[in-house]
N, C-alpha and C positions, 0 to 999 in steps of 0.2 A: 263504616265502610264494610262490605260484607266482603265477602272471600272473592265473589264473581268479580265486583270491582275494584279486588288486588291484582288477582290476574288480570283483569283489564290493563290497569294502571300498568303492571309488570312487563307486560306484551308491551303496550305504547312506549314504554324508557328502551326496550330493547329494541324498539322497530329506529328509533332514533338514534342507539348505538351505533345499530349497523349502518343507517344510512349515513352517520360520519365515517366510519371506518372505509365504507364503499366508497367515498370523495377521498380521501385519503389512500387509498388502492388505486385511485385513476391518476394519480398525481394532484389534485387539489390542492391548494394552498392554505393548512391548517389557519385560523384566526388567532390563533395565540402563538407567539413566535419562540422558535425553537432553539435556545441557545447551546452551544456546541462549545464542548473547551477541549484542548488537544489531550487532557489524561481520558476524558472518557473510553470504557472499554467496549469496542463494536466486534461485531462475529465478522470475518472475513469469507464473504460468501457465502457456498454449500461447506466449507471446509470444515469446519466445526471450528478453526482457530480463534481464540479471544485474544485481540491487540487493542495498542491502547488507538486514540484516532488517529496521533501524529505519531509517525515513524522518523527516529535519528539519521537523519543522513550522514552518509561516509564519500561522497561522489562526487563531487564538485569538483569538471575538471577532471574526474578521476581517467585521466589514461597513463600507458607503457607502468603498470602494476604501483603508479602513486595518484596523488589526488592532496587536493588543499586540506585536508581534514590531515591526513596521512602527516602531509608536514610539518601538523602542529605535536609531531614528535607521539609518543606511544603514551608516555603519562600526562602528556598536555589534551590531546584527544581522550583519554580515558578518564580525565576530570569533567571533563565536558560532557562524554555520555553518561559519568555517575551523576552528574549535575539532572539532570535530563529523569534519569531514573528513578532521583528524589521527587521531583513534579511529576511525577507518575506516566512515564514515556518507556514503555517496557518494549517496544518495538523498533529493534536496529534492523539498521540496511547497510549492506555492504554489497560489495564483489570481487573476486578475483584480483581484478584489471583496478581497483581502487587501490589495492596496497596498504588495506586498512584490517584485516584481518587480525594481526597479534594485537591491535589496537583494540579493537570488540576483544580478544579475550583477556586483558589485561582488565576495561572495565568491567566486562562478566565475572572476571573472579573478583572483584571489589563488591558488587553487588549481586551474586550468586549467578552462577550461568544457567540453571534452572528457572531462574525468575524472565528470563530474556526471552522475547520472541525472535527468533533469527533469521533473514532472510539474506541469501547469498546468490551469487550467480555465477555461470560457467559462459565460456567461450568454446566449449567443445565442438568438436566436429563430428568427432566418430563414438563409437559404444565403448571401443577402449580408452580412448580420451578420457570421455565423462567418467568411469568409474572409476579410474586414477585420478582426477577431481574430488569426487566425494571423499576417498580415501586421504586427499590431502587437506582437504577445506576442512576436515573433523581433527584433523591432529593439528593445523594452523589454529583453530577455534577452541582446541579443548573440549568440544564437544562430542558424546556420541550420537549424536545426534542431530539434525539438521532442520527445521523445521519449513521452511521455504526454500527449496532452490527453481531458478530459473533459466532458459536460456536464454540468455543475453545478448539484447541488441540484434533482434530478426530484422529484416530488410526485406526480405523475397515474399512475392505472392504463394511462392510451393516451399516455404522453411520446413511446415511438416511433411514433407518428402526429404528435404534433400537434409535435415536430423532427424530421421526417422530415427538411428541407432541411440543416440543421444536418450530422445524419449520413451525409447523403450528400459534403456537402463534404471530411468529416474523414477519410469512406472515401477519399475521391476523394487526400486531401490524403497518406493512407498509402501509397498504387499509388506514390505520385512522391516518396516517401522525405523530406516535407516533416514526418511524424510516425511515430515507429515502431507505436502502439497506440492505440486509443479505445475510450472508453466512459464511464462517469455515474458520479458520486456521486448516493447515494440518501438522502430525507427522507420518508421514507413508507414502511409494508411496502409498500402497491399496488406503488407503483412499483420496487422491489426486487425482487418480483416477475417485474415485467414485465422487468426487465435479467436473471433470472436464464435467462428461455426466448427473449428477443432472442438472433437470431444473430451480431446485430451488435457486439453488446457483449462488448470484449475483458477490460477490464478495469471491476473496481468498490469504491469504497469506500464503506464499509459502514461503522456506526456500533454498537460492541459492548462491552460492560462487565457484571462481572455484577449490577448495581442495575440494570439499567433506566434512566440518566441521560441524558436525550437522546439517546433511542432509540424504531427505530421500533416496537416491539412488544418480549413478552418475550422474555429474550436465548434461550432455546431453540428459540422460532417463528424468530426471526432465525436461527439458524444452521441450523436445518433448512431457508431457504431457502440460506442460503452455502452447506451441502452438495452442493446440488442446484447450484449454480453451479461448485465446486469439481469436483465429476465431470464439468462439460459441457466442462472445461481454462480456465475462465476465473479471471484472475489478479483474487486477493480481497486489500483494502488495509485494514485494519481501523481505524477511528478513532473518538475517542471513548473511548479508554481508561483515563481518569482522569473519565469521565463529567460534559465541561465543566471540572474540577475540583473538583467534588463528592468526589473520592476521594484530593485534593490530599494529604488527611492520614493516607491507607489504601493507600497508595503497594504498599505489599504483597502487598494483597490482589490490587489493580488489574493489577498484575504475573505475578504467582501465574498468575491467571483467565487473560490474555489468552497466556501460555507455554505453558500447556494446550489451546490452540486450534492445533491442527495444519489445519483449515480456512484459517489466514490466512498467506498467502505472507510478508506484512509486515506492519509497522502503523506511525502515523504521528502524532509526538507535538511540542506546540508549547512550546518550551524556553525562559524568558525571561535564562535563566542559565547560564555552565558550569556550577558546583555542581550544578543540577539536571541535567542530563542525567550528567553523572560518577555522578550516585548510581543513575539507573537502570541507565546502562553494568557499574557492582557489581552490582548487585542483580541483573540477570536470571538471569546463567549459575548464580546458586546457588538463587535463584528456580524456573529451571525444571529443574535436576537434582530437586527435590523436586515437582514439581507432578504 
């Protein structure tokens, strides 16, 4: 083969790269199927943050500052996120209004709170609200540092109006390295919406399953806005995936649905047991090679 017909040959492998890569950029459905297991570690957006896929939930039920996790006491739940951490689940979720806070740092100090991806959330209203928030969420957490926080639970088509003070703080709180990223959980399509074309909003979790269970709208209007969020590079948290627990007993399906969803960087699930998280930890990677 002479040189002219390496380059040849070279040109041809590469014209065939790209033409996969370009089916695979438009959404194409690769031929070799893509198995997912919840340690993998995905980039959360533009953010630069590396988490694992599945985030520990702390939220079930979480209102008036408890939640089912909360109740299985502070070392009952901190065996459970160390449990979690050993399977390679570096990604806790909490908030405020969970009541699970000394809980994340009891297992952060079991398993170094450096090692933790932590994502928290406020219910603030105002500018002074939130930064007595941060102030408190870091000394409840043992951290100096935050790494996700949110505002929690928007409703309204104008949230970025009416926290405006709120997000100015959490901007202000990211410049000085007191937060790596901000953005909302949403209860509303409006306001889903409005986080999808907010500049401001880096990150979002979204509530998605394929019933419709505590959700804001049907799950196709929802993801045709997460698309639209997913191209703008902001990092999508998918929750709600056993629909409350409506699909407690369709574990399956629930799994099946949400491994098909290449819209969602991560997703985030409230464990009240090893057993139960060990059997999603199976289930996914055979889950989504078929999905």
């Amino acid at each position: 083969m002479t040189d002219l017909d390496r380059r040849r040959a070279l040109k041809l492998i590469g014209g065939v790269l790209a033409g996969v890569q370009g089916r695979t950029a438009l959404g194409v459905t690769a031929a070799v199927p893509r198995k997912k297991a919840v340690s993998d570690l995905v980039t959360l957006g533009n953010t630069g943050i590396k988490l694992s896929r599945m985030a520990m939930g702390s939220g079930t039920n979480g209102t008036n500052h408890t939640s089912v996790q909360a109740r299985l006491g502070i070392n009952g739940f901190a065996e459970l996120l160390s449990h979690g951490f050993d399977q390679g689940l570096n990604f806790f979720d909490t908030a405020d209004q969970y009541g699970t806070h000394e809980h994340m740092r009891e297992a952060m100090r079991r398993v170094g709170k450096n090692n933790v991806v932590l994502l928290t959330k406020t219910r603030a209203k105002t500018a002074a609200e939130c930064k007595a928030d941060i102030d408190r969420f870091r000394r409840e957490l043992g951290r100096d540092h935050l790494d996700i926080m949110l505002l929690h639970c928007m409703q309204t088509d104008n949230w970025n109006k009416e926290f405006a003070g709120p997000m100015e703080v959490l901007e202000r709180a990211r410049e000085q390295g007191i937060i790596r990223a901000h953005g909302t959980s949403c209860h509303t399509l409006g306001a889903l919406k409005t986080a999808a074309k907010e500049p401001w909003v880096q990150v979002d979790l979204a509530r998605i399953n394929p019933i419709q269970a505590h959700m804001d709208a049907e799950p196709e209007t929802v993801l045709g806005v997460l698309r639209e969020m997913k191209k703008a590079g902001k990092g999508i948290i998918g929750m709600k995936i056993f629909g409350a627990g409506k699909m407690s007993k369709d574990v399956d399906r629930a799994l099946t649905y949400c491994a098909g969803l290449d819209v969602l960087d991560t997703f985030t699930i409230g464990f009240t047991s090893t057993q139960q998280l060990d059997e999603v930890a199976k289930k996914l990677p055979v889950l989504s090679a078929a999905a």
